[in-house]
C-alpha positions in Angstrom: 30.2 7.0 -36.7 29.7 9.6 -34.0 25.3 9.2 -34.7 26.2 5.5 -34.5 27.8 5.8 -31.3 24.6 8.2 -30.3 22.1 5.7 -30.9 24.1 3.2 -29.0 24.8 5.2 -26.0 20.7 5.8 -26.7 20.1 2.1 -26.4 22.2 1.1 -23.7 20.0 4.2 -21.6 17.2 2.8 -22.7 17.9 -0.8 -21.8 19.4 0.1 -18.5 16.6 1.9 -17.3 13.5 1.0 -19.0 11.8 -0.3 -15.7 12.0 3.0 -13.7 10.5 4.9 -17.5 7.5 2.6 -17.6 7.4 3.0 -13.4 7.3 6.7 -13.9 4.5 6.3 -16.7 2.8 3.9 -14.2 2.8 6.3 -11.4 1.2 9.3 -14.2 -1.7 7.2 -15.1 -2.4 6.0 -11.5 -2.5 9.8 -10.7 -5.3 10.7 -13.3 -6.8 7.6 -13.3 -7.8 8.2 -9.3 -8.3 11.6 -9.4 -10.7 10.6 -12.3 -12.1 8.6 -10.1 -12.4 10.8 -7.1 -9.3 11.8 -5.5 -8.6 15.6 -5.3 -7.7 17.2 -7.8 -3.9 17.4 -9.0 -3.7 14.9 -5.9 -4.2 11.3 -6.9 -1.0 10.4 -5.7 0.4 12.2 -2.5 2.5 10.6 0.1 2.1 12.9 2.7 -1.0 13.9 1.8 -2.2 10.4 2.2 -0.4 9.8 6.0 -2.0 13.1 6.9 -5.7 11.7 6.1 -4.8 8.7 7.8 -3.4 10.3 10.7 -6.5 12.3 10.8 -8.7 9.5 10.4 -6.9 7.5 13.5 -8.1 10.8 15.3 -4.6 12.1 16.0 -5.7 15.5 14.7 -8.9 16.5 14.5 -8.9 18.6 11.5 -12.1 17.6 9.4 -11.1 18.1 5.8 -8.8 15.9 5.7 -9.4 12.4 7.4 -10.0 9.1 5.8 -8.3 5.9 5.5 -6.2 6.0 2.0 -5.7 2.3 0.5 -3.2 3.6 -1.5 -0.5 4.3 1.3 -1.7 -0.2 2.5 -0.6 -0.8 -1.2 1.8 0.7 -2.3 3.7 -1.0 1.2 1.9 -4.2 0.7 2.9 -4.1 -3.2 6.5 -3.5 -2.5 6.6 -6.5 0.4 5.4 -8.7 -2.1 7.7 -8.0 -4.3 10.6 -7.6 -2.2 9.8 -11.1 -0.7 9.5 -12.3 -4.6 12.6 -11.3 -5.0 14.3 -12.6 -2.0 14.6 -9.0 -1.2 12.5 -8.8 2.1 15.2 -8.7 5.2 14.5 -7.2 8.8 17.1 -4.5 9.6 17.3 -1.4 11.5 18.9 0.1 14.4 20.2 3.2 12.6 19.8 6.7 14.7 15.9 5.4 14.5 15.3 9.0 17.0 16.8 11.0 14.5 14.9 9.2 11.5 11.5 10.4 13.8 12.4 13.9 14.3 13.5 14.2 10.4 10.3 12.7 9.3 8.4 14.6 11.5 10.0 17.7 10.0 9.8 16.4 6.4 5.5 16.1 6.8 5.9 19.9 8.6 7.8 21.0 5.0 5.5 19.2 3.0 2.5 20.7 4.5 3.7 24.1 4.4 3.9 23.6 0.3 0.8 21.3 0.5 2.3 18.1 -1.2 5.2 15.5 -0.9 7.6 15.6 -3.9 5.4 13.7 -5.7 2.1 15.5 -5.6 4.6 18.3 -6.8 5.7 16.8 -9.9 1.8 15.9 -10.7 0.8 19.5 -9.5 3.2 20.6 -12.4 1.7 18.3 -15.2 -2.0 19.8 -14.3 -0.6 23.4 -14.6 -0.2 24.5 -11.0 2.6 27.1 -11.7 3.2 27.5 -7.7 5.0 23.8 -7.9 8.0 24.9 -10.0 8.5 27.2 -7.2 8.5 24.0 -4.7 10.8 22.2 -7.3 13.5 24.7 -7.3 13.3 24.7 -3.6 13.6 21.1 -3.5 16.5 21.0 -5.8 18.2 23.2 -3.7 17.6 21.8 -0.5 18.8 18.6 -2.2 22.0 20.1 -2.9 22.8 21.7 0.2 22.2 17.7 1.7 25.0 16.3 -0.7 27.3 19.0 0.5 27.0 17.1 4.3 26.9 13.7 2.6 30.4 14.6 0.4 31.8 15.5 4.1 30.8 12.6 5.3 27.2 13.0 6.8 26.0 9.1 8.6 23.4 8.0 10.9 25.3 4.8 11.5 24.5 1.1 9.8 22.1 -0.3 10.6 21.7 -4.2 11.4 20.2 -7.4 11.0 17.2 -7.7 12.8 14.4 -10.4 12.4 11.7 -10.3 10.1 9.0 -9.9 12.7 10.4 -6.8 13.2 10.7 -5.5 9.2 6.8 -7.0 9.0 5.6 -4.8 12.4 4.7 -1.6 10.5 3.1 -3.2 7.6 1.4 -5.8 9.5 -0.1 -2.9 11.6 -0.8 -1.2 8.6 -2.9 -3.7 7.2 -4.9 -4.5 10.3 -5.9 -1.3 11.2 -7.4 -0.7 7.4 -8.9 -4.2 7.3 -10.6 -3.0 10.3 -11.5 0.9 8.6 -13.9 -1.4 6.4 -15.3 -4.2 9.0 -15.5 -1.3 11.4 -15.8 2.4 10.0 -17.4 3.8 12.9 -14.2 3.5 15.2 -12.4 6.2 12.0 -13.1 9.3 11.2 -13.9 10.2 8.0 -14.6 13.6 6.4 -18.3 14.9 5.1 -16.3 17.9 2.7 -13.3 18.9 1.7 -10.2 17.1 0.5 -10.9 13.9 2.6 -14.3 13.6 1.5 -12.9 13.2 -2.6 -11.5 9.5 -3.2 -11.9 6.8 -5.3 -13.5 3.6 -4.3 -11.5 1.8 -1.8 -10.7 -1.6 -3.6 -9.4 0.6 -6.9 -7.2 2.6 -4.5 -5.6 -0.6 -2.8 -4.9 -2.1 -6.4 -3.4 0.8 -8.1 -1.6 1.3 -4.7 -0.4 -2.4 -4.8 0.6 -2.0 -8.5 2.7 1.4 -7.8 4.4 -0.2 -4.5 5.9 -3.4 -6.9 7.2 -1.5 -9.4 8.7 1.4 -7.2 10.6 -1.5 -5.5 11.7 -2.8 -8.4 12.4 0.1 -9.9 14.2 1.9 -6.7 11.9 4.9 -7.5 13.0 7.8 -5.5 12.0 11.8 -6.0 15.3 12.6 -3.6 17.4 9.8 -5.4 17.3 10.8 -8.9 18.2 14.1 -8.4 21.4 13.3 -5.7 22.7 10.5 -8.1 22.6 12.5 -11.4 24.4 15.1 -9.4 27.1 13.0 -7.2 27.3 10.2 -9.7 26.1 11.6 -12.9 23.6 8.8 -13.2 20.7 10.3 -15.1 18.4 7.3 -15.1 16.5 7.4 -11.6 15.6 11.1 -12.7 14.1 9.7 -15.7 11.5 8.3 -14.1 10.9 11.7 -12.1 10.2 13.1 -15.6 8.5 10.2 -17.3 5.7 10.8 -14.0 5.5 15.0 -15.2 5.2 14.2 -18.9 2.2 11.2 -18.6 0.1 13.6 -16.3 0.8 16.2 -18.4 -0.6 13.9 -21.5 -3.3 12.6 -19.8 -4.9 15.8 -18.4 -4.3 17.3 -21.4 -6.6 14.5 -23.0 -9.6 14.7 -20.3 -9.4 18.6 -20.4 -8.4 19.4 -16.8 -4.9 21.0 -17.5 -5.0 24.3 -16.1 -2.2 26.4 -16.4 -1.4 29.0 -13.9 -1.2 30.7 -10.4 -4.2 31.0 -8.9 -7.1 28.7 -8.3 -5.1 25.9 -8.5 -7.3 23.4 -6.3 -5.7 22.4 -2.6 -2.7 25.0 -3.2 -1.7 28.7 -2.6 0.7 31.0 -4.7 3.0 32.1 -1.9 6.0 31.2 -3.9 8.6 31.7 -0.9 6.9 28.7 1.6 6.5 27.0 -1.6 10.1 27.4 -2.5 11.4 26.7 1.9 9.1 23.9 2.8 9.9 22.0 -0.5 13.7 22.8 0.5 13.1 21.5 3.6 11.9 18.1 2.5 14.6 17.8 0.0 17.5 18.7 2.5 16.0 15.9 4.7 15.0 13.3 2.1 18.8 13.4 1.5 20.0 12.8 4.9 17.2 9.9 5.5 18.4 8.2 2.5 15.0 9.0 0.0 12.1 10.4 -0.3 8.4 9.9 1.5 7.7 7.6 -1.1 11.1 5.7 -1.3 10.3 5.6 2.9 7.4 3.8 2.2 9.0 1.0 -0.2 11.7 0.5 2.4 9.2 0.5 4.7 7.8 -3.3 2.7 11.0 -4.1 2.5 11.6 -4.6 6.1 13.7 -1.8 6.7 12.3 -0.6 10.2 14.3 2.9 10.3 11.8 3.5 7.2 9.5 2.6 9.2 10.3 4.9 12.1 10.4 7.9 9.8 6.7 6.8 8.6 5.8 7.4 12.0 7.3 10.4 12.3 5.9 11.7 9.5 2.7 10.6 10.8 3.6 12.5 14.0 4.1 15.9 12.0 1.1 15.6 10.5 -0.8 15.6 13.7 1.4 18.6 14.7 0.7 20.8 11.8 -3.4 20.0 12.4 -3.4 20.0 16.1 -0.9 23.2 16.5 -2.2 25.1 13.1 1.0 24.5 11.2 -0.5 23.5 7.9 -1.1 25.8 5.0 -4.1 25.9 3.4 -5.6 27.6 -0.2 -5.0 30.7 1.7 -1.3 30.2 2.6 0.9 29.6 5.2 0.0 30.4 8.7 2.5 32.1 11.2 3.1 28.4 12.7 3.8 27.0 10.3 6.4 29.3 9.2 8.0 29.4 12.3 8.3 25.3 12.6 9.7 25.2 9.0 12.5 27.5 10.2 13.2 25.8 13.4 13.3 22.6 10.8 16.3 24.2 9.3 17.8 24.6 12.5 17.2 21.0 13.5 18.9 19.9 9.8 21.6 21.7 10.1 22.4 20.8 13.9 21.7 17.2 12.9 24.1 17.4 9.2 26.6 19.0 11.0 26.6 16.5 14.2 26.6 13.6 12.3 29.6 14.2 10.0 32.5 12.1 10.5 30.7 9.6 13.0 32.2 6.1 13.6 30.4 3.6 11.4 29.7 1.2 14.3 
C-alpha cells in the first residue's frame, strides 16, 4: 500500500512537471552542443556572460576579450515572445520601481562577474567538473535565503500595470534590429580576434538553439532563483527539478565527448578564489529574489512584455560596462580590488533597498 502510494505520488511529480524536466535536459544539450560547436568552454549557455559580450560589442566597454554579438540572448527573447504570444500570454506591463530594477540588475551583472557566470553558467560549470562553482552555489543558496527572509516580511517594489504592447515589444524589437544589423553591418560592432569573445558557434545555430531554449523556458517558467525560493517558501520541489535535470545532462554529455574535468584549477574562464566565488554568487541570489527571478527568467519576462524585465536587462547591461570600463571583473586570475569593493557596496545597496521596501503600500 504505502509503495503504491509512492509510485503514485511518483507519477503525479512526474506528470506535473515533466515540461520544466525535458526544459532542463533541453538547456544541458544546448550547452554542449554550442560549446561543441565553439562557445567557450563550460560556457555554452551564460546569461550574463552573453550581455557582457554584447555590451562589449555595442562598444560600451572596451575590453577585447569579450565582445561579440551572441544570437543566443535574440533567441532565447524572440523564442519566449513567440510563445508567450501563442499562448495568449504576451501583455505590455510595467511601471514597478523600474530605478530600482536598474540599480539591482546592474548589481546582479557586478556579482556575476566577480564569480564569472550567471546562475546558469554555474550549474554547467558544475557538470564539466569546475569544483570552484559549488562554492558559487552555496553562496547562491544563501543569498537566496537571506531574500525570502525580506520577502516573508513583506519585501515589494509595487504592482506594476497595464501598459500597451508597443511598450512590452520596445526591448525586444531593439534587440532584434540591432543584431539584424551585427550581420548586414559588422563593421559598426566590435568583435574580438582572441579570447572568450573570439570562441562561438556559427550565428544561425546560436539564434535557433537560443529560440528553442526561450519557448520552452516560457513555457516551462524556468527560473535558477525560482526553484530554489518555492521549494523553500512553498515546498514546491518541481521548478528545482529542472535546475538539476540541466547539472545531470551536462554532466552526461561531457562525460560522453571526454571534456569532464574534475577539479580546482585550470578550469577554463574561472579562478579558485572560493570566497568571491561564494559573495558574488550570494549577491546575485539575494537580488534575483527581490527582482522576482533570475537573469535568465529576466530575459523570458523580458519576451513576454514585461518592461520592468526589461529595465533590469539594461541594467545588467549597464554593469557590465562598469565592471570592464572600471576593472571590476574577475578574470582566470581572480578578483580584482574593484571588484571586491563594488560587490560589497552591492550588499549595502540590497540591504538598504530590502529593508526600504518592506511593508510599502501596494499602489
Amino acid at each position: 500500500m504505502v509503495r503504491k502510494r509512492k509510485r503514485w505520488i511518483m507519477k503525479k511529480f512526474l506528470t506535473q512537471n515533466w515540461i520544466i524536466l525535458i526544459t532542463g535536459v533541453i538547456i544541458g544539450i544546448a550547452a554542449i552542443l554550442l560549446t561543441w560547436l565553439g562557445n567557450p568552454a563550460n560556457m555554452g549557455f551564460c546569461i550574463a556572460c552573453f550581455l557582457r559580450d554584447i555590451t562589449g560589442a555595442a562598444g560600451l566597454h572596451q575590453a577585447g576579450i569579450v565582445q561579440y554579438f551572441r544570437p543566443e540572448i535574440v533567441g532565447i527573447i524572440l523564442g519566449a515572445l513567440v510563445m508567450a504570444a501563442a499562448a495568449k500570454e504576451f501583455k505590455g506591463k510595467g511601471g514597478s520601481s523600474p530605478m530600482l530594477r536598474f540599480i539591482m540588475g546592474a548589481f546582479v551583472m557586478i556579482g556575476a562577474l566577480m564569480f564569472l557566470g550567471c546562475p546558469l553558467r554555474m550549474v554547467i560549470r558544475i557538470g564539466g567538473g569546475d569544483w570552484n562553482a559549488i562554492a558559487g552555489l552555496i553562496g547562491f543558496v544563501g543569498g537566496i535565503l537571506v531574500g525570502i527572509i525580506f520577502l516573508k516580511r513583506g519585501f515589494t517594489l509595487n504592482r506594476a500595470y497595464r501598459q500597451s504592447k508597443g511598450e512590452g515589444l520596445a526591448l525586444p524589437v531593439l534587440f532584434l534590429i540591432l543584431f539584424i544589423f551585427s550581420l548586414l553591418f559588422p563593421a559598426l560592432f566590435k568583435a574580438s580576434g582572441e579570447g572568450p569573445g573570439s570562441m562561438h558557434a556559427l550565428w544561425i545555430v546560436s539564434l535557433a538553439v537560443g529560440l528553442i531554449v526561450g519557448a520552452f523556458c516560457q513555457r516551462s517558467r524556468m527560473c535558477m532563483a525560482g526553484g530554489i525560493r518555492n521549494a523553500v517558501m512553498f515546498k514546491d520541489f518541481g521548478l528545482i527539478m529542472g535546475f538539476i535535470a540541466i547539472i545531470v545532462t551536462v554532466l552526461i554529455g561531457n562525460l560522453i565527448l571526454g571534456t569532464f574535468h574534475p577539479g580546482f584549477t585550470g578550469q577554463p574562464v574561472a579562478h579558485n578564489d572560493g570566497l568571491w566565488n561564494f559573495l558574488g554568487m550570494a549577491l546575485v541570489g539575494w537580488l534575483s529574489i527581490l527582482l522576482g527571478g533570475c537573469p535568465l527568467r529576466q530575459l523570458i519576462l523580458t519576451g513576454e512584455g514585461n518592461s520592468d524585465s526589461a529595465i533590469t536587462v539594461i541594467g545588467m547591461m549597464a554593469g557590465a560596462a562598469f565592471c570592464h570600463n572600471f576593472g571590476l571583473a574577475s578574470s582566470a586570475d581572480g578578483p580584482t580590488a574593484n571588484g571586491k569593493i563594488a560587490v560589497i557596496i552591492g550588499f549595502v545597496v540590497a540591504l538598504v533597498i530590502s529593508a526600504g521596501c518592506i511593508g510599502r503600500k501596494k499602489s
